[in-house]
N, C-alpha and C positions, 0 to 999 in steps of 0.2 A: 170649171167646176166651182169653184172661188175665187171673185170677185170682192176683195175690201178696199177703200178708199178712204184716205183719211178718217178711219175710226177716232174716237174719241170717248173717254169714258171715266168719269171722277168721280169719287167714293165721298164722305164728310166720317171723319175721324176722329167723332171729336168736334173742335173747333176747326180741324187742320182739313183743308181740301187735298184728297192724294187724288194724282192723275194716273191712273191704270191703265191706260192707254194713250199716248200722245200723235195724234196724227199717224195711223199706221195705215199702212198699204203693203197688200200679201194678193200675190197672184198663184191659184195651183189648179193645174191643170187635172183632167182626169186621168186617172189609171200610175198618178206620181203617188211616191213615195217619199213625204214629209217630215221631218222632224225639227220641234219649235223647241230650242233650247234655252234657258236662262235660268240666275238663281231665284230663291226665292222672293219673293217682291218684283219678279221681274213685270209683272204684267202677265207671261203665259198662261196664266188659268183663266182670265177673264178672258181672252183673247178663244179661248177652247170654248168658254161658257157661251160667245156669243156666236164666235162658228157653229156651235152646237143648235144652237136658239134657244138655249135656256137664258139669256140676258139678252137685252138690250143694248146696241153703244148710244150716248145720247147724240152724236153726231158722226158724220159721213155715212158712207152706201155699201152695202152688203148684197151680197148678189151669191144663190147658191145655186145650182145648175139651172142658171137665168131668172131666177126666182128674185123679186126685189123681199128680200128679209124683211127689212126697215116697216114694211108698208103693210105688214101681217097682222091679225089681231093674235092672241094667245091661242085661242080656236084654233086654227089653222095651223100656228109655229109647232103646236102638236101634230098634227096631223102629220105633219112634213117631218119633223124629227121621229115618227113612228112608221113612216114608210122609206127614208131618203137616210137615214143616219143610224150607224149601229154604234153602241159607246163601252167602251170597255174601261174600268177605273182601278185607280191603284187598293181599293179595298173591297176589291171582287163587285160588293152590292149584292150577292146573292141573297134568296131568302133562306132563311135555315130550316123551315118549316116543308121546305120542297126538296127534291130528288134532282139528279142533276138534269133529268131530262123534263121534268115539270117546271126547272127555273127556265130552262132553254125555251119550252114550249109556249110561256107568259108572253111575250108579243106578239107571236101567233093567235092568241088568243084574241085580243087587245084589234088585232085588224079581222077578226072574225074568219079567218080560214079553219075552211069543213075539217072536222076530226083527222080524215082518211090523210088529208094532204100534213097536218101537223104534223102526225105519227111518221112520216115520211121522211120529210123537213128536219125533224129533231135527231134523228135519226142519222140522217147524212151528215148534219150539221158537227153531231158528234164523234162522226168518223172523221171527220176533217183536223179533227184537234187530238185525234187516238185516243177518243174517252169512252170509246161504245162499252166496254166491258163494264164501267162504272155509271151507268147511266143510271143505276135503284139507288145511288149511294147520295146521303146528304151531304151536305158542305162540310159541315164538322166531320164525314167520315173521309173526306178529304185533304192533302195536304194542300200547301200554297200553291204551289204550281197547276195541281189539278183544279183547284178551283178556279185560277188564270183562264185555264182552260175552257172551263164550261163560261165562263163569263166571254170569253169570243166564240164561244159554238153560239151563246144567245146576241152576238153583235152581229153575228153573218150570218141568222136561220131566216129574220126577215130579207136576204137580199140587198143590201142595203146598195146603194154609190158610192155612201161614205162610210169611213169606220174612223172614229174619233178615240185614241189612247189615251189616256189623262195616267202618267208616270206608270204604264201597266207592267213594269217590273222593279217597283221601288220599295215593294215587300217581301222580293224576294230572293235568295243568293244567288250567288252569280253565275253557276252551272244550271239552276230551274232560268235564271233570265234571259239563258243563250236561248237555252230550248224556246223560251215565248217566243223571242226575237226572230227565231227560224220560220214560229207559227205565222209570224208578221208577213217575211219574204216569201214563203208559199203565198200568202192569201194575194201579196201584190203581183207576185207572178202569173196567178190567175187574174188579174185583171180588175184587183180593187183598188181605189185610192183611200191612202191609208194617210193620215196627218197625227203624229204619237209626238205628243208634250212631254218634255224630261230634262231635270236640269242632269242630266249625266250624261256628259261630252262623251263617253266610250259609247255608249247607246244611239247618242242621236248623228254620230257619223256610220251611224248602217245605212240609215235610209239614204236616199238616192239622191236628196239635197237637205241641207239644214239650215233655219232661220235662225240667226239669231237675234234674242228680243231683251232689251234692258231698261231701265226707268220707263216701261209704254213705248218704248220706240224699235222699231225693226233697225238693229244697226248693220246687221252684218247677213250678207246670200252667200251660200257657196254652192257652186255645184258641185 
């Protein structure tokens, strides 16, 4: 499913060149269950941003369900993040001006699927995360948890291969965090591959293996 090879990626700071990536290589298979650990400054965001195809590395090869990354114009790394990648973030990203089933239904939109099939989609999507009862309700009538919620009812309504977490329990206490955590192992028990950045060691040994990642470099695999 993912393919990196010596990644590479340096920021200007100023005068100061920081390296965000140093030569990394990350193999993950499909239908695994990921978690990329480190603190902060470790590199894990850029490392999520390019997995994701919102960045660039300026050097080595990326490779996402055989797809050479690297070699995509912007055109396209959309198209593929809006069909191939669901993202869920540690600050929801919902809109406040929609309903939970209107935020959900926005990529559905976005790939132009007929009414009938949305209404469907949003629908199950939101059952999968136990939010159907709250589907008219906005974000703000929402607590943190539920809003967690609806933000992976809209990572998993398009279908996605991949669902990318970026810290998706690091606003919230620790008993809403279990519950997201459980929403994780369902969705990987059905068969998605799930890759969730967190610099919190209690979180990132749920998943099934953990990388860990320090100054840009992958130091540490465990299974």
């Amino acid at each position: 499913m993912i393919d990196i090879k010596d990644l590479c990626k340096v920021y200007l700071v100023g005068d100061e060149r920081v390296r965000a990536l140093d030569h990394a290589t990350l193999h993950i298979y499909p239908k695994e269950f990921v978690s990329i650990v480190g603190p902060s400054g470790s590199g894990k965001s850029t490392l999520m941003n390019i997995i994701g195809c919102l960045d660039a590395a300026d050097a080595g090869s990326y490779h996402l369900d055989n797809l050479p990354i690297e070699s995509y114009t912007e055109n396209q790394l959309a198209q593929i993040r809006n069909q191939k990648i669901g993202f869920v973030f540690q600050s929801f990203n919902l809109i406040p001006k929609l309903t939970a089933e209107e935020n959900v239904e926005l990529p559905l939109i976005y790939q132009k699927v007929p009414r009938a099939q949305r209404v469907e989609r949003v629908k199950a999507a939101l059952e999968r995360v136990g939010l159907s009862k709250r589907a008219k309700h906005l974000p703000t009538e929402l607590s943190g948890g539920q809003q967690q919620r609806v933000a992976i009812a809209r990572a998993i309504v398009t279908r996605p291969k991949l669902i990318l977490a970026d810290e998706p329990t690091g606003a919230l206490d620790s008993k809403t965090s279990q519950e997201i955590m459980d929403i994780f192992h369902e969705l990987h028990h059905q068969g998605n591959t799930i890759v969730l950045i967190t610099h919190d060691p209690n979180v990132a040994k749920q998943a099934s293996r953990s990388i860990h990642i320090l100054d840009g470099r992958i130091t540490e695999v465990k299974a």
